[in-house]
C-alpha positions in Angstrom: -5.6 -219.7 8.2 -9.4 -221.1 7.7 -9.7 -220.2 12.1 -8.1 -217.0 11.4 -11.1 -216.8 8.9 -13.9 -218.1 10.4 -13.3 -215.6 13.6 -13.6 -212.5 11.0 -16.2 -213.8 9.4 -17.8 -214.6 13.1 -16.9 -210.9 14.3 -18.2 -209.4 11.1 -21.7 -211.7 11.4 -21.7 -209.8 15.2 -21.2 -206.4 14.0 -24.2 -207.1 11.5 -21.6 -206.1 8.6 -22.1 -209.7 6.7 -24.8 -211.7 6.1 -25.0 -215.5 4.8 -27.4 -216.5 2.4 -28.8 -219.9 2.4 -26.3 -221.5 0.7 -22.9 -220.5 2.8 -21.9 -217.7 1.0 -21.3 -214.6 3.0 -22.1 -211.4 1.5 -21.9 -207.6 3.0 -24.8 -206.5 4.7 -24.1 -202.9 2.8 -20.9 -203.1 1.1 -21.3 -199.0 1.3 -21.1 -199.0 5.0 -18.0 -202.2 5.1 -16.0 -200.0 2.8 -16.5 -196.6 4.7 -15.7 -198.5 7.7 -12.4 -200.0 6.5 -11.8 -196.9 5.2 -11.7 -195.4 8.4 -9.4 -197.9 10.3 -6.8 -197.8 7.3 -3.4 -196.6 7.9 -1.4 -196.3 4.4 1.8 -195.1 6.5 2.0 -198.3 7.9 3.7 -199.6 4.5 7.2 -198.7 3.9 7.6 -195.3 1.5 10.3 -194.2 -0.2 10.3 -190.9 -1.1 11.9 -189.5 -4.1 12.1 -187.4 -7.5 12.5 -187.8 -10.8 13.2 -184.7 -13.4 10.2 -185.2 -16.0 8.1 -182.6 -18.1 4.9 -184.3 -16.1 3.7 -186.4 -14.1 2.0 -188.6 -16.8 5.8 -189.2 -17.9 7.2 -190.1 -14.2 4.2 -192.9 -14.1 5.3 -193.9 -17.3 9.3 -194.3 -16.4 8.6 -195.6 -13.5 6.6 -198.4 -14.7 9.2 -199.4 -17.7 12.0 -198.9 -15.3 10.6 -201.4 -12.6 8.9 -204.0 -16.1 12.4 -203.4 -17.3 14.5 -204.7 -13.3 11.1 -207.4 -13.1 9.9 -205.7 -10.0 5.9 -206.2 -9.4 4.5 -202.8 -9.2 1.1 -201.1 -9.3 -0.4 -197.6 -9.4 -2.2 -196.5 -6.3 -2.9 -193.2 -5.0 -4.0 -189.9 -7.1 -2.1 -191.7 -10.2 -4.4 -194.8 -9.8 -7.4 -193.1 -9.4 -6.3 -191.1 -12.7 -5.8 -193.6 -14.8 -9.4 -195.7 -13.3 -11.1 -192.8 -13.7 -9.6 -189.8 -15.6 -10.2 -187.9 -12.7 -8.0 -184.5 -12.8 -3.9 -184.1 -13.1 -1.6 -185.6 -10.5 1.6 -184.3 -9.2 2.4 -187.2 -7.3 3.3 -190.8 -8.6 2.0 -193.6 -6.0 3.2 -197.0 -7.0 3.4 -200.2 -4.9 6.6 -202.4 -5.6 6.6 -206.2 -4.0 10.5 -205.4 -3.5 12.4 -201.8 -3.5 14.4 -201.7 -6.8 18.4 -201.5 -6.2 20.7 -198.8 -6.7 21.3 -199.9 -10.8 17.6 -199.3 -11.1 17.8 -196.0 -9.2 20.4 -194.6 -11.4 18.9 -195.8 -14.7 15.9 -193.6 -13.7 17.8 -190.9 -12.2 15.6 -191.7 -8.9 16.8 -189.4 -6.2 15.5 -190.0 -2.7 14.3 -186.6 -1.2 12.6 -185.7 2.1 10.4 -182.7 0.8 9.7 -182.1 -2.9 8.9 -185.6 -3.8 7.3 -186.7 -6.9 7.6 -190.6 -6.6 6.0 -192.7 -3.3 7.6 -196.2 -3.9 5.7 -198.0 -1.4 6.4 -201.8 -0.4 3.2 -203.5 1.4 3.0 -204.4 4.5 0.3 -207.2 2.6 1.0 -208.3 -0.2 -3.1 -208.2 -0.9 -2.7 -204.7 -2.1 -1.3 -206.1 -5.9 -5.0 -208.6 -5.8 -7.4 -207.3 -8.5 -5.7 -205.1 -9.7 -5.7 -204.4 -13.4 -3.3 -203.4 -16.6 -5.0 -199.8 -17.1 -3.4 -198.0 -20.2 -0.7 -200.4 -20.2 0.3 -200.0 -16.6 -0.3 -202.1 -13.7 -3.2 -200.4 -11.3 -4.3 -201.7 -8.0 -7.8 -202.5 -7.5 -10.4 -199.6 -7.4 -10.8 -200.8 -3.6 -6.9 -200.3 -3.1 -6.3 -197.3 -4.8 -10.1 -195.4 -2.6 -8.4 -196.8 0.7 -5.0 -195.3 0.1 -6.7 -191.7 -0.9 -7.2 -191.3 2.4 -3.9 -190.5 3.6 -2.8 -188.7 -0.1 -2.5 -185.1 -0.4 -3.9 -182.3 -3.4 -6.7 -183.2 -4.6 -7.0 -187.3 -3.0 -10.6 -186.7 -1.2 -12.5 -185.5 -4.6 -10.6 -188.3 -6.6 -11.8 -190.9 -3.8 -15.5 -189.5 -4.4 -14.8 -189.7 -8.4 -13.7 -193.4 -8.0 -16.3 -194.5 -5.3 -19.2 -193.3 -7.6 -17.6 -194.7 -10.7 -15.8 -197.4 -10.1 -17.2 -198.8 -6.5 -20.7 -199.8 -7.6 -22.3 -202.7 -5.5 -25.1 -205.1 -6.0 -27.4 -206.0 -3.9 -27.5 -209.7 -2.0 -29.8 -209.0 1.0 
């Protein structure tokens, strides 16, 4: 892993991206520009999505079942999407829930919930990784697991409604970067 490393960290000092400081540490050269730029080679579809529906009054209550069904079967989850952005920021309603699982719960946990799996009229992404990075930094936020701010702007990109405004609403309040050139 430390070559796998040091030829990022070798490609990113050739792209200008990074820059070291006299002591070793490597720092981005505009952390505005590295994140725009992962941003735009990020593929969310490449995790595996579930699908699926749950009847609830809103979506503030599917997040909520969701997360004490999954706390409730010990399945590591996180909010990501429009539903992480919401509750980092506040940042408008949300029709669709978003949550990473590390495994997809079983059919016990399905009917507990009364998850359905659906091909159009979906509610509910569950979403297993294809990196288990996704669940680093993340925070509890209003008592529910959140992915990182970082996470949750990268997978707006490929959400629908209202994702590109609440990426914006996150970027300027939550995405803040000092400066280390």
């Amino acid at each position: 892993m430390p070559g796998f490393v040091s030829r990022i960290v070798r490609r990113l000092e050739e792209l200008t991206l990074i820059i070291r400081d006299p002591a070793g540490g490597v720092w981005p050269r505009d952390p505005k520009v590295m994140l725009e730029a992962w941003r735009e080679v990020y593929d969310f579809s490449k995790h595996e999505i579930v699908h699926g529906h749950i009847a609830a009054r809103s979506s503030d209550e599917v997040l909520r079942r969701l997360h004490e069904g999954l706390a409730g079967s010990g399945v590591r989850h996180a909010a990501t999407g429009l539903a992480g952005a919401w509750l980092w920021t506040g940042f408008a309603g949300f029709r669709l829930v978003a949550v990473y699982v590390a495994e997809m719960p079983g059919e016990a946990w399905r009917r507990e919930v009364s998850f359905h799996e659906v091909e159009r009229g979906e509610n509910i992404w569950l979403v297993k990784p294809n990196d288990a990075g996704v669940f680093a930094g993340g925070a509890e936020r209003e008592g529910i697991p959140c992915a990182h701010p970082v996470q949750v702007y990268l997978d707006l990109k490929d959400h629908p409604d209202r994702s590109a405004e609440a990426a914006e609403a996150l970027r300027q309040e939550r995405l803040t970067f000092p400066s280390h050139a």
